[in-house]
N, C-alpha and C positions, 0 to 999 in steps of 0.2 A: 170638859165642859167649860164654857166661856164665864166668867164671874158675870153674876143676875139672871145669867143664861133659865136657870128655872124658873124664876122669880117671872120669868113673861109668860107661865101659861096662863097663871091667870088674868091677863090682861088680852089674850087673841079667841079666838071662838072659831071653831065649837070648840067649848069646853065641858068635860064630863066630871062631876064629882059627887063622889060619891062615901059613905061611911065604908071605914078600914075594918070591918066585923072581927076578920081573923086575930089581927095583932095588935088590938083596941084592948092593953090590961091596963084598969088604973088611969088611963083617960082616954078621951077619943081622940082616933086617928081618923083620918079622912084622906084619899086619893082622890090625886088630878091627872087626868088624861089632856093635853094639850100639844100643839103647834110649837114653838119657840118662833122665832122673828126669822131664822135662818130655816125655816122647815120643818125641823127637826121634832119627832114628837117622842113627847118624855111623858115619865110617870111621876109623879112628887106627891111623898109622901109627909103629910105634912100637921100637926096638931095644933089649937089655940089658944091660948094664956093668956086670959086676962083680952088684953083688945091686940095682942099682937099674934102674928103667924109664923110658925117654929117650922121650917122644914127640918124633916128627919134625913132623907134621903131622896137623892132625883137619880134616874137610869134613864135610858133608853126602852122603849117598849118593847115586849117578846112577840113572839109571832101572834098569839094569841089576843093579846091586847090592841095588837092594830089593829086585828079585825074586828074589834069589837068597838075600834075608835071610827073606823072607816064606814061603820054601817049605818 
C-alpha cells in the first residue's frame, strides 16, 4: 500500500461508513469502504480520539464487500 494511500478514502465518494459493531470493545470502531486515487478500493478500519482519526488497519476489500460497495 502506497503511504496516505488509506487516508484518501475518505476524501473520494461514494463513501460507506459505517459502526464496527463486531470488534467495537472499549471504544468505537467504525469502517470505510472507499476508492483510493489509484482505484483501488480498501476497507479502513479506523477509531476517534479526541478530534483525531486513528486507523487500525486498511486491506483490500473481499469479495463480499465489493459487492456491497458496488451496489
Amino acid at each position: 500500500m502506497e503511504p496516505g494511500e488509506c487516508e484518501q478514502v475518505f476524501f473520494n465518494i461514494p463513501l460507506t461508513l459505517e459502526p464496527d459493531l463486531i470488534r467495537s470493545r472499549g471504544e468505537k470502531r467504525y469502517f470505510a469502504l472507499c476508492k483510493t486515487n489509484m482505484n483501488r478500493i480498501l476497507v479502513v478500519i479506523f477509531t476517534v480520539r479526541k478530534i483525531k482519526m486513528r486507523v487500525i488497519t486498511a486491506r483490500d476489500v473481499n469479495k463480499k464487500e465489493r459487492i456491497k460497495y458496488e451496489i
